[in-house]
C-alpha distance (Angstrom), angle and dihedral (degrees) to the residues before:
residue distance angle dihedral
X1 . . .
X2 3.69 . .
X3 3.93 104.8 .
X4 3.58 105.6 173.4
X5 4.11 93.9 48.0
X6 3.86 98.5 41.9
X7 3.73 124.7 108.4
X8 4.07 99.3 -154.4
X9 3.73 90.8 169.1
X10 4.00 110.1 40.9
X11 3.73 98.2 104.0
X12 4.03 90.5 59.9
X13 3.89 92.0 54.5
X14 3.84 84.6 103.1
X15 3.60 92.6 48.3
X16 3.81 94.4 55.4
X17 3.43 96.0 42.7
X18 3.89 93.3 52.8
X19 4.35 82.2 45.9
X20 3.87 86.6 66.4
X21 3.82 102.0 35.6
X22 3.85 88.0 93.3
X23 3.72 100.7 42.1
X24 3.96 112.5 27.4
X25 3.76 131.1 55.9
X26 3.82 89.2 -136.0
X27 3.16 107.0 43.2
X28 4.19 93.6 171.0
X29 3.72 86.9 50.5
X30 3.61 94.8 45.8
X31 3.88 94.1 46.7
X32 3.98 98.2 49.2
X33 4.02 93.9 46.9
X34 4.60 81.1 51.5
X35 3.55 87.9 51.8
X36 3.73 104.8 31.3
X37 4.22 82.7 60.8
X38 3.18 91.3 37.5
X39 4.02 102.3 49.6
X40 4.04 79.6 43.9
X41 4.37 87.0 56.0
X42 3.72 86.8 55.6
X43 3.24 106.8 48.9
X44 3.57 90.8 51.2
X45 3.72 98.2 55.6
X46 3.62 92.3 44.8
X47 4.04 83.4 72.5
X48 3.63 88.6 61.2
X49 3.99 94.2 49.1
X50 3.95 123.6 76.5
X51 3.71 122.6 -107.4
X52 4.02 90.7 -107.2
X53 4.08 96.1 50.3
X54 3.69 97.2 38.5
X55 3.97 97.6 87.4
X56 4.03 89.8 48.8
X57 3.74 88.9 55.0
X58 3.82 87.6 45.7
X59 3.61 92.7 62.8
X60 4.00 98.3 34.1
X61 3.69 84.4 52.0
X62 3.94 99.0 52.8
X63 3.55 89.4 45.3
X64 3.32 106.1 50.2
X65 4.26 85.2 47.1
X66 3.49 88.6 52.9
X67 3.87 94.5 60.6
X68 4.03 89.4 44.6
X69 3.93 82.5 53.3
X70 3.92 84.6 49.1
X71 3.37 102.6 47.1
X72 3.88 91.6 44.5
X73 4.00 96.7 50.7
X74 4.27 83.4 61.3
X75 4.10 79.4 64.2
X76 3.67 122.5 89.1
X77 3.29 139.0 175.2
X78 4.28 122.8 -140.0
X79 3.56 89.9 -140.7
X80 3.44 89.3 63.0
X81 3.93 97.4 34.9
X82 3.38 101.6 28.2
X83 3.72 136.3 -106.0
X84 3.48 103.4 -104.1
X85 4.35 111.3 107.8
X86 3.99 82.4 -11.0
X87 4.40 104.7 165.5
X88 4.01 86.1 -133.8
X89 4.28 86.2 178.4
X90 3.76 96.7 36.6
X91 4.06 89.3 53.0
X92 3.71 86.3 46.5
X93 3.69 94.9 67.7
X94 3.38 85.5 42.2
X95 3.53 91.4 58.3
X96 4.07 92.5 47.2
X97 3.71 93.3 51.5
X98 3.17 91.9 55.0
X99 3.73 101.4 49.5
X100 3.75 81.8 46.1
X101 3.64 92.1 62.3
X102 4.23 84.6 49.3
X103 3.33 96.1 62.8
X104 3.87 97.0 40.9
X105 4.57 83.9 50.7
X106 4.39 80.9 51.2
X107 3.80 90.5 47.2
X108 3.12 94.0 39.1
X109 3.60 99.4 55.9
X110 4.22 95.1 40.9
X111 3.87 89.3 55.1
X112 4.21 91.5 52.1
X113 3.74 91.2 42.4
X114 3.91 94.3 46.8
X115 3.86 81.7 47.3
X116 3.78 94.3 54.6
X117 3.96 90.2 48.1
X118 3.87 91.4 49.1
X119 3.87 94.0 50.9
X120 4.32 80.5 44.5
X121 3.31 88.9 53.8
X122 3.67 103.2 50.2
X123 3.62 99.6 50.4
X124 3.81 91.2 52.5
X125 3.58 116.1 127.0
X126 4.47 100.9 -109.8
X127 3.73 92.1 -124.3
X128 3.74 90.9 53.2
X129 3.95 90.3 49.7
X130 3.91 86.9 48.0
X131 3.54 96.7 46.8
X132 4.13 89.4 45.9
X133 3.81 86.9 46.4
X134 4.61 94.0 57.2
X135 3.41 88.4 37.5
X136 3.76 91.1 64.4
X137 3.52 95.9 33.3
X138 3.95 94.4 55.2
X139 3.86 86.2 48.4
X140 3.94 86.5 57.3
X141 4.02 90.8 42.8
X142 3.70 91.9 44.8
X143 4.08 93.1 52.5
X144 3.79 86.4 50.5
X145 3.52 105.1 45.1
X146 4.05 88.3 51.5
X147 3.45 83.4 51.8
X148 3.85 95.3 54.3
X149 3.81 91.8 40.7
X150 4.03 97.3 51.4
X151 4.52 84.7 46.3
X152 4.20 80.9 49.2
X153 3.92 91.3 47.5
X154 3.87 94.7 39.9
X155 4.07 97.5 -116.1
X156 3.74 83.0 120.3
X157 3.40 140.7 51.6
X158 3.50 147.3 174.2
X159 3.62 103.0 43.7
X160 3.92 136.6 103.0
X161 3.63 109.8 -109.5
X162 3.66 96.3 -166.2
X163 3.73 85.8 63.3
X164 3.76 97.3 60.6
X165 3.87 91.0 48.5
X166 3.83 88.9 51.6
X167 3.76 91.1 52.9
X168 3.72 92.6 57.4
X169 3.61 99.1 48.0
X170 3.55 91.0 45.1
X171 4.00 84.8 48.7
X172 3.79 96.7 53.2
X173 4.01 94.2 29.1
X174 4.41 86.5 68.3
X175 4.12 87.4 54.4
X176 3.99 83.8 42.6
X177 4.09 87.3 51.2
X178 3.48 98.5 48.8
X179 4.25 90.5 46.4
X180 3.55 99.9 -113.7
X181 3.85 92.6 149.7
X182 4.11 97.9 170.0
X183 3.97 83.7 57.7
X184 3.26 96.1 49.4
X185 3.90 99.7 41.9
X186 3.94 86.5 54.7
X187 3.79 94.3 49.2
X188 4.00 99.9 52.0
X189 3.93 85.0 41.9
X190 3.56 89.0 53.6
X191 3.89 95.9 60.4
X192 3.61 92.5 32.0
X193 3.97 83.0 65.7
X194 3.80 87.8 40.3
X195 3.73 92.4 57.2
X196 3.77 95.3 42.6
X197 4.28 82.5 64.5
X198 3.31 104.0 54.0
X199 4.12 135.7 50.5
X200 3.98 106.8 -111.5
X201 4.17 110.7 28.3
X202 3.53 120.1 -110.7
X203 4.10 88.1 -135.7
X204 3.94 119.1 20.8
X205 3.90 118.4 -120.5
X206 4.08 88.8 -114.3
X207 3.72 90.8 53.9
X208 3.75 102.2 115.6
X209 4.09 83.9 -126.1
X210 3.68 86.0 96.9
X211 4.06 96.7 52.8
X212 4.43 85.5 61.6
X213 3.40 94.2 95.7
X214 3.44 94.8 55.5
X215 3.57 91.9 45.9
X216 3.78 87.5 52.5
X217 3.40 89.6 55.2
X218 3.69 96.2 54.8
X219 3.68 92.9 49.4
X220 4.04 88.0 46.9
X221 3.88 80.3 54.2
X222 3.43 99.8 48.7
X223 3.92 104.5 46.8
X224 3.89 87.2 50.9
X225 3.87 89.2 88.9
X226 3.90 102.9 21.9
X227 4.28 84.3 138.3
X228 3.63 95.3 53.6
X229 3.76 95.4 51.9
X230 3.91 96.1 49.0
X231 3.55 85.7 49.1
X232 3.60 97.7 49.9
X233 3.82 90.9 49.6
X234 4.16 91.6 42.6
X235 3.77 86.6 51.2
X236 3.89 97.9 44.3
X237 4.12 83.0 46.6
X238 3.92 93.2 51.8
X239 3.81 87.6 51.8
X240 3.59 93.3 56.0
X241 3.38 91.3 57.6
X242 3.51 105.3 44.6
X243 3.62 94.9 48.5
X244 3.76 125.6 69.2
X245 4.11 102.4 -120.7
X246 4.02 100.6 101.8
X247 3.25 116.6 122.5
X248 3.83 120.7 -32.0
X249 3.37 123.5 -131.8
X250 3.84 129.2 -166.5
X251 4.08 128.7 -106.8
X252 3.47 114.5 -109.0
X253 3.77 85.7 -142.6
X254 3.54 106.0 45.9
X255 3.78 139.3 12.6
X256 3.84 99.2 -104.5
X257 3.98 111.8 116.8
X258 4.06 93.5 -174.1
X259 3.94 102.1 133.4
X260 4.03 85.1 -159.5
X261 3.62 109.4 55.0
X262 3.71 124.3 61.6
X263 4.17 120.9 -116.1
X264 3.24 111.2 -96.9
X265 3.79 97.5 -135.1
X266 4.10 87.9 61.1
């Protein structure tokens, strides 16, 4: 499918000019500039949609514009039509329902496209997603660490630069939580190559920034058997309960506390 050439929208040129015939003085001018932007919104979401879906959006997205176009050709304006007998409060809900119907075409179109990016997303390849996710990251740590390093060399001023080392470690310490040790690994060696290039380091060697990998690998450790140790707590629980040794309590008659065994003055 040929985006760039394709004129989605030509068969609703009538349509929009007819939308405008009650409220513009140039109706013709006012309907190509709608559909020029609008032809020009299409095409770029159909970039973001899949080969397969991009004909159903097509068609849900014409319709749905040809309603707006509806709804707006019952507006009118009374410098266009006159004032004389003009319904001012009857072209006024006219004018609501149709910017109701707007915002429903907007929401509309962010909930399919945030759709089509989930269903992108999830049939990713992991390493791709990984390699997407550092290569963000060190784009964030990069922006902060020249930060730091023009506060160190007095290029700027005003700002707290305990603040901007905070917000990496609190960047790379989530990946750390969550086990992802590669991430991690490739972060702190990032600014440990960024402080080996300029005088005073952006993070200090006994910042605990540098232990995150090995916290990432504990974490990675630990959720490998999350199952077994719910289990082994939900069976050790059951057995409690089935089994008589809760709490003892003392015979009234007697000083025995054994739960078990019966009193012998019963």
């Amino acid at each position: 499918m040929d985006l760039a050439s394709s004129n989605y929208l030509e068969d609703l040129r009538e349509m929009a000019r007819r939308a405008y015939y009650w409220n513009s003085f140039d109706p013709e001018a006012r309907a190509d500039s709608d559909l020029a932007s609008y032809e020009s919104q299409l095409r770029q979401d159909l970039e973001e949609i899949p080969e397969g879906k991009r004909q159903q959006y097509i068609e849900s997205y014409k319709s749905r514009l040809s309603s707006l176009f509806t709804s707006k050709s019952r507006c009118a304006n009374a410098m266009v039509t006159g004032p004389a007998k003009f319904n001012f409060r009857q072209n006024e809900k006219r004018e609501n329902a149709y910017w109701n119907k707007y915002e429903e075409f907007n929401l509309w179109r962010e909930r399919f496209l945030a759709a089509m990016k989930r269903a992108q997303e999830a049939t990713r390849p992991e390493e791709e997603k990984q390699e997407e996710a550092v290569r963000l990251l060190l784009k964030d740590l990069e922006q902060k660490a020249e930060t730091i390093h023009e506060l160190d060399t007095g290029k700027l001023r005003g700002y707290n630069r305990a603040l901007f080392v905070g917000s990496i470690y609190n960047k790379v310490a989530t990946y750390a939580s969550h086990g992802e040790v590669e991430i991690v690994q490739r972060a702190v060696d990032f600014i440990a190559e960024f402080n080996s290039m300029v005088k005073k380091p952006v993070i200090t060697a006994r910042n605990r920034f540098f232990q995150l990998p090995e916290i990432a690998a504990r974490m990675r450790g630990r959720s490998s058997t999350p199952g077994r140790t719910r289990r082994t707590r939900k069976r050790r629980s059951k057995a409690a309960r089935s089994c008589g040794t809760t709490k003892p309590t003392a015979c009234k008659s007697c000083s025995t506390t054994s739960p078990t065994m019966p009193c012998a003055a019963a």
